[in-house]
C-alpha positions in Angstrom: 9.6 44.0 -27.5 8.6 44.9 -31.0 11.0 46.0 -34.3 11.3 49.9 -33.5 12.3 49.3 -29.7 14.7 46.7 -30.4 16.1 49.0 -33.0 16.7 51.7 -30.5 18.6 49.3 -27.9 20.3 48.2 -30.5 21.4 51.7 -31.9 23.5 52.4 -29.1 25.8 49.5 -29.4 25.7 50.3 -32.8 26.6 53.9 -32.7 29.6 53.0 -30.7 30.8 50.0 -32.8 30.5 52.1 -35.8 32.7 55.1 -34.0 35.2 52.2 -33.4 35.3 50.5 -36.5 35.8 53.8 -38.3 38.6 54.4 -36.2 40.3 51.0 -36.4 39.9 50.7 -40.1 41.4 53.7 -40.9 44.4 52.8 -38.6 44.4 49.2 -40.2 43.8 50.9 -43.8 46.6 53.1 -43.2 49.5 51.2 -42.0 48.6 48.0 -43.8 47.2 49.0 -47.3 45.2 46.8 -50.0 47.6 43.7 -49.2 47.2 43.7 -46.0 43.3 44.2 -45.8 43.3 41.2 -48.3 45.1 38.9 -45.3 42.9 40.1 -43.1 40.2 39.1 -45.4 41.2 35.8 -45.4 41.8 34.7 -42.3 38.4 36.5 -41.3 36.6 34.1 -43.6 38.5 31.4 -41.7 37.4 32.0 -38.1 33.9 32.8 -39.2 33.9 29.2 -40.9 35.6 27.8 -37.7 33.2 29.4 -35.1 30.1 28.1 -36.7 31.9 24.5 -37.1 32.9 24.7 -33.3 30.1 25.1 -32.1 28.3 22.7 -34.7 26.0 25.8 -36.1 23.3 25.3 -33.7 23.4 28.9 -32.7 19.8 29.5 -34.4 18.4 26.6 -32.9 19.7 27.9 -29.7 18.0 31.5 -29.6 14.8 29.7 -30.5 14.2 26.7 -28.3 15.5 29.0 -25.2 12.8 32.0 -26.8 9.9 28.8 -26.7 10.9 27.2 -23.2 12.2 30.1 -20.9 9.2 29.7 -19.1 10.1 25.7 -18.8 12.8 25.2 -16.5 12.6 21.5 -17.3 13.1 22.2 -21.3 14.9 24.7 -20.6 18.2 22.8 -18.8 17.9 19.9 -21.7 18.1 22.7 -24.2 21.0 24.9 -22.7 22.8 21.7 -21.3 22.7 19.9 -24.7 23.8 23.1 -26.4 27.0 23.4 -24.3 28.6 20.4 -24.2 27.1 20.0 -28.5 29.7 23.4 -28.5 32.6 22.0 -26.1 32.8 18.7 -28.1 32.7 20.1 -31.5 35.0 23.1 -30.4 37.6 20.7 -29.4 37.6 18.2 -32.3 37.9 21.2 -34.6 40.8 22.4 -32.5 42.5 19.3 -32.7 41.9 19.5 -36.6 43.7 23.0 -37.1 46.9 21.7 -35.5 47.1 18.6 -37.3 46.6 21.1 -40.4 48.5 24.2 -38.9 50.9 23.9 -42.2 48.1 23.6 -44.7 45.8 26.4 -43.2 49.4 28.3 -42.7 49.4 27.9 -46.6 45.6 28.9 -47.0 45.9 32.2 -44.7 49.4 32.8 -46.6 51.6 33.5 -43.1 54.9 33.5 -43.7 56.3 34.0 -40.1 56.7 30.9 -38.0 53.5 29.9 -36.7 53.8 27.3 -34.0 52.9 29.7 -31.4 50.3 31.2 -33.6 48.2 27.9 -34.1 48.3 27.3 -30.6 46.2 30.3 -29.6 44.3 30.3 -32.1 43.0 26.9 -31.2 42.3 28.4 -27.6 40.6 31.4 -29.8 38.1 29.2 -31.3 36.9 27.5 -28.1 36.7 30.7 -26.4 34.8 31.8 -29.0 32.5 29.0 -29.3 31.7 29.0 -25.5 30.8 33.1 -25.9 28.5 32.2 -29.1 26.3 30.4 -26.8 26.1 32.6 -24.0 25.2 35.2 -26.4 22.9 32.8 -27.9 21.2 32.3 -24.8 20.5 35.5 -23.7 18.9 36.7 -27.2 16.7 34.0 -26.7 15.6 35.0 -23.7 16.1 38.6 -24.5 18.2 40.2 -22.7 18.9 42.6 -25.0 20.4 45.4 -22.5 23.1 42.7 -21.5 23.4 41.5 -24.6 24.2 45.8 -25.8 26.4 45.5 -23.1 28.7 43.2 -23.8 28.8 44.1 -27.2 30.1 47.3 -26.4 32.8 46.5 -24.3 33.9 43.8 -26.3 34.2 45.4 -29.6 36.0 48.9 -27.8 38.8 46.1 -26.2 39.3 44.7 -29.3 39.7 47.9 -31.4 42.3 48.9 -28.8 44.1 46.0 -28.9 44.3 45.8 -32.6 45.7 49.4 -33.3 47.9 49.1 -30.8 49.8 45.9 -32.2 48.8 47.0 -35.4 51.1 49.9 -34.9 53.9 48.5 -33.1 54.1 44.8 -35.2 52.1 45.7 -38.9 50.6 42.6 -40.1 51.4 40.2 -38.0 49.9 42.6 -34.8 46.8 42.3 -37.1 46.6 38.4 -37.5 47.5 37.9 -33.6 44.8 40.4 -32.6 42.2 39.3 -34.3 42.4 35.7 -32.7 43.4 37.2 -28.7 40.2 39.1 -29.5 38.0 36.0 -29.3 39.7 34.9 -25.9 39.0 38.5 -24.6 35.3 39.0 -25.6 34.8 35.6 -24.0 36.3 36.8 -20.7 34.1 40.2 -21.0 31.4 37.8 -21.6 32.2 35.5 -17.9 32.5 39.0 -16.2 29.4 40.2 -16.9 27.2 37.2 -16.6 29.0 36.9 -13.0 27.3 40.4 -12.2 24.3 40.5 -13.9 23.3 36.8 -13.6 20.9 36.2 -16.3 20.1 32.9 -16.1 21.1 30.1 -13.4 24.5 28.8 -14.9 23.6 25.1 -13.6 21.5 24.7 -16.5 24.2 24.0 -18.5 25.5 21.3 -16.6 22.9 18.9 -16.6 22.8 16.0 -19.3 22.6 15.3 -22.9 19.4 15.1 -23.9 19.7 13.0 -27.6 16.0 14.6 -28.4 17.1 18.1 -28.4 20.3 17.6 -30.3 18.8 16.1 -33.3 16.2 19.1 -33.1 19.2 21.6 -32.5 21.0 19.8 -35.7 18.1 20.8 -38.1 19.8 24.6 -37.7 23.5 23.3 -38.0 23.0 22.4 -41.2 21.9 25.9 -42.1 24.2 27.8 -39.8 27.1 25.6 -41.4 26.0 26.4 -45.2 25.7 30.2 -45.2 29.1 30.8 -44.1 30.5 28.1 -45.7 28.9 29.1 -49.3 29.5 32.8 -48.6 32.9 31.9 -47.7 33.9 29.3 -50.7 32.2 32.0 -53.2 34.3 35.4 -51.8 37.2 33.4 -51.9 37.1 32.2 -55.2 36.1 35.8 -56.3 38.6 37.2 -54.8 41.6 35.2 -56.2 40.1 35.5 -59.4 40.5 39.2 -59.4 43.6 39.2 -57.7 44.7 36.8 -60.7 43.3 39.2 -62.6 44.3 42.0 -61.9 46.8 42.4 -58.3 46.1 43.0 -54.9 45.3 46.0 -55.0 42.2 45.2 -56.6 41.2 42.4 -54.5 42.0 44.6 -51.3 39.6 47.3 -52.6 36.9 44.3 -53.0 37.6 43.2 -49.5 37.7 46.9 -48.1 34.0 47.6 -50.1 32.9 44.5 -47.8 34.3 46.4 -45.2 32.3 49.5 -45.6 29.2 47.6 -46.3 29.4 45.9 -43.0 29.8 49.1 -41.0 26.7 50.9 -42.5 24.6 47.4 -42.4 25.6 46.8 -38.7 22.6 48.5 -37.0 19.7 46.7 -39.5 22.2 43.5 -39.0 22.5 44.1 -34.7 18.7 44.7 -35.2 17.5 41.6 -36.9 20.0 39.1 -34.8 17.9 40.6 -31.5 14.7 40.3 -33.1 14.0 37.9 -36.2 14.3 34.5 -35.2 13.1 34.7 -31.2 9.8 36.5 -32.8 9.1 34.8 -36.1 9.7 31.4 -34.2 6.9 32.3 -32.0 4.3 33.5 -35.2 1.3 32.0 -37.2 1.1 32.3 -41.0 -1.1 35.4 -41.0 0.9 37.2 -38.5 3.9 36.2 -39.8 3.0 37.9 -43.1 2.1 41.3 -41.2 5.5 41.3 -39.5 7.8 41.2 -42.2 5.5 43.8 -44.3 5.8 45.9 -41.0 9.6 45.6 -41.0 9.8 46.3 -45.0 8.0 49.4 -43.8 10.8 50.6 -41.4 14.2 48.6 -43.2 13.5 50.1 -47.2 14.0 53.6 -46.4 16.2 53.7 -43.8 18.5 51.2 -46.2 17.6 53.5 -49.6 18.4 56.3 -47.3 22.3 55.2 -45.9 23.1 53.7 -49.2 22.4 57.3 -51.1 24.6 58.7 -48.2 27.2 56.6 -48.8 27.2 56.9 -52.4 26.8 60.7 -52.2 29.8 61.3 -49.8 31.8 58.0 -51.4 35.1 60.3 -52.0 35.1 61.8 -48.5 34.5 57.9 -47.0 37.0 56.5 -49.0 39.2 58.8 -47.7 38.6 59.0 -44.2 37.6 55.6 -43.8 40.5 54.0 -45.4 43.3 56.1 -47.4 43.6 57.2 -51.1 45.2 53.8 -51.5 41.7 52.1 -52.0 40.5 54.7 -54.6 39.9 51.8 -57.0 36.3 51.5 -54.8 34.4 54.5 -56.9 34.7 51.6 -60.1 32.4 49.0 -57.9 30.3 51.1 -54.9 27.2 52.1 -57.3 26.7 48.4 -57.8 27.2 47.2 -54.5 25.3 49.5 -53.1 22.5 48.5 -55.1 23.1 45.2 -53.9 23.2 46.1 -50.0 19.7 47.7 -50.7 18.1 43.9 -52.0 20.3 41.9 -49.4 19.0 43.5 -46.4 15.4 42.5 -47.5 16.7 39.2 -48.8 18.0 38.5 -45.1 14.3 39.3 -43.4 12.6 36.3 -45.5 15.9 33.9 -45.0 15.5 34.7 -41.6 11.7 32.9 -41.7 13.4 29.8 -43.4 15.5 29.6 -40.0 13.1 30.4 -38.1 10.8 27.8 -38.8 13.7 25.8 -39.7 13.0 25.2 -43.2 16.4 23.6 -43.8 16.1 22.1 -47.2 14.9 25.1 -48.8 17.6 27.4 -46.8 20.2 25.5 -47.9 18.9 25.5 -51.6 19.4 29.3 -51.0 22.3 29.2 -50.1 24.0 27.1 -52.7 21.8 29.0 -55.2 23.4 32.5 -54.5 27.0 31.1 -54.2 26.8 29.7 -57.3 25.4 32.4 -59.1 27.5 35.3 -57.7 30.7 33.1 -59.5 29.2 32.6 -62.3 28.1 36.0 -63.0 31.6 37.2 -61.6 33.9 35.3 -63.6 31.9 36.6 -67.1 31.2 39.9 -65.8 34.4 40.7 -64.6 36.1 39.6 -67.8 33.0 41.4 -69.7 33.4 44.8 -68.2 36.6 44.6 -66.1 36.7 45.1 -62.0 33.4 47.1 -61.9 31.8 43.8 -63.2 32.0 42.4 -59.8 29.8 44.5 -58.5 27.3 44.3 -61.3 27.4 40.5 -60.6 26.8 41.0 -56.8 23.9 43.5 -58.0 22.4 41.1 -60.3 22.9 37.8 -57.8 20.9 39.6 -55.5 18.1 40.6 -57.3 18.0 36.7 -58.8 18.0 35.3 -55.1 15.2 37.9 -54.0 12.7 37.2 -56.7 13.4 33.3 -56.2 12.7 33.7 -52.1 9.5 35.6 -52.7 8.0 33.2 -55.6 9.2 30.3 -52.7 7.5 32.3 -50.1 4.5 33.3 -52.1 1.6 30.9 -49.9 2.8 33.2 -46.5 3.4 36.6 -48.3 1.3 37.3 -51.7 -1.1 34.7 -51.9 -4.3 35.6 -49.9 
């Protein structure tokens, strides 16, 4: 399945997540303002650090061994089979952790309601979510993408419906209870499809671990575990800062230009997850080099293309999107934008340093952007005021690009 097909099957469940999205973040954008999109920030950058930690980061690893050894049965059960109980074990130590910590992390995600109950399903949350990380895993690899669509869709239109609606009957907290009941759901949409389309014979998971495979699996936690974790260490610091700065309101507007980044990324970023890894795992050098010039082909425009749109109708997405409560965005969308436009092609080479799991350098990469974007941030923003932000996240990017090329120069410039 090459770049353009896997594009279109894509499109579909991105069209529809988009439609959703836009529809629950105006709801959200609405009734909870700046303040309350910067909670949801934060505890959004806490279950993404606690679903990679549950499930030990091995999801790369996952969607390349399966890709290599679908045609193994042998492999193939000492691959899945070590990959689900790697997830259960981890998933449960980390669960264990947040109660222990439930006042601490209470603290952190700044709830002030009493949140007993709230820890309890939110440790249920992050093993459901685990579990459905590798059945999605799973099924990339072997590409069921149609499935994979599938579930996507259904998951994400249940979840927007069950966030507006406790959005608009209990504000905030509705919010920060949704997004955690979410993860149960999408992992019972997951079960109910796999029990009707059967994509691969469940037993395989139940076999036993196989040592071999795990430490292989581990070279990807490493990497899985360091993106998130940088991206999530650096956007938190950021954010403070400008909240210190400046209020909430600023910070919100920060968060909420995430927010609108992710939407119009989400079908390049649905796109790549299907077909990066599971096809550069399986190239030479040479060919190699020809896919990613191939995909530049197709990613530049259509990126310079939605960016330009965005910018161009910026007042009328503001609006619609979110409220006139975030109009603080016109100071820091040029920038960012900008930004977006590098990132997406910065994402196609980190995707080759997973994919051939080049874990020093990845992490190297990772560190190296985090660091920078803080940096830059802290003398930007007290250079040029909130618009420096996005000058720093500009400028980050075009650092990390240029230093991923000259690394990558052998496969992609030197003949």
């Amino acid at each position: 399945m090459n770049f353009i097909r896997t594009s279109l099957y894509s499109g579909v469940s991105t069209a529809i997540s988009l439609l959703v999205r836009l529809i629950s973040n105006k709801i959200i954008a609405v009734y909870l303002g700046t303040s309350g999109i910067f909670l949801l920030g934060q505890l959004k950058d806490f279950l993404r650090l606690s679903n990679v930690i549950s499930g030990f980061g091995i999801e790369n690893g996952i969607i390349k061994y399966t890709s290599e050894f679908q045609k193994s049965d042998e492999e193939l059960r000492k691959i899945l089979s070590t990959s689900f109980r790697t997830h259960l074990f981890f998933s449960l130590i980390f669960c264990i952790l947040i109660l222990i910590f439930k006042n601490t992390i209470a603290e952190y995600l700044l709830l002030d309601f009493d949140s007993k109950f709230y820890f309890l399903i939110l440790s249920i949350s992050v093993i459901s979510f685990s579990i459905h990380t590798l059945l999605m895993s799973i099924i990339n690899g072997i590409k069921k993408i149609k499935l994979y669509v599938t579930i996507n869709i259904v998951s994400v239109v249940i979840s927007a419906i069950l966030m507006i609606i406790l959005v608009l009957k209990y504000a905030i907290i509705g919010a920060l209870y949704a997004l955690i009941i979410n993860q149960i759901i999408t992992l019972l949409v997951t079960l109910i499809l796999f029990y009707i389309y059967k994509p691969f014979n469940f037993s395989l998971l139940f076999s036993d671990f196989n040592f071999k495979y795990f430490k292989k699996l581990s070279a990807f936690s490493v990497m899985a575990i360091t993106g998130p974790t940088c991206l999530i260490i650096s956007t938190f610091i950021v954010r403070y800062y400008i909240s210190d700065k400046f209020d909430t309101n600023f910070a919100g507007s920060w968060e909420a230009m995430w927010r609108i980044s992710a939407i119009y990324l989400l079908f390049l970023i649905s796109t790549f997850k299907f077909y990066l890894i599971p096809t550069f795992s399986k190239l030479n050098s040479e060919n190699l080099k020809n896919e990613v010039f191939k995909i530049w082909k197709v990613v530049i425009p259509i990126i310079i293309v939605i960016t330009a749109g965005v910018y161009l109708l910026r007042d009328i997405i503001i609006t619609v999107l979110l409220s006139n409560e975030f109009f603080l965005i016109n100071e820091i969308i040029f920038f960012h934008l900008l930004g977006d436009i590098i990132k997406i092609n910065c994402w196609v080479l980190g995707n080759i340093l997973i994919s051939k799991a080049d874990t020093k350098a990845f992490v190297f990469f990772q560190i190296e952007w985090s660091v920078i974007f803080m940096i830059l941030s802290y003398f930007l923003i007290n250079a040029y005021g909130f618009w420096g932000v996005s000058l720093a996240y500009f400028i980050t990017y075009i650092i990390h690009f240029t230093l991923l090329n000259f690394h990558l120069r052998k496969l992609l410039w030197i003949k």
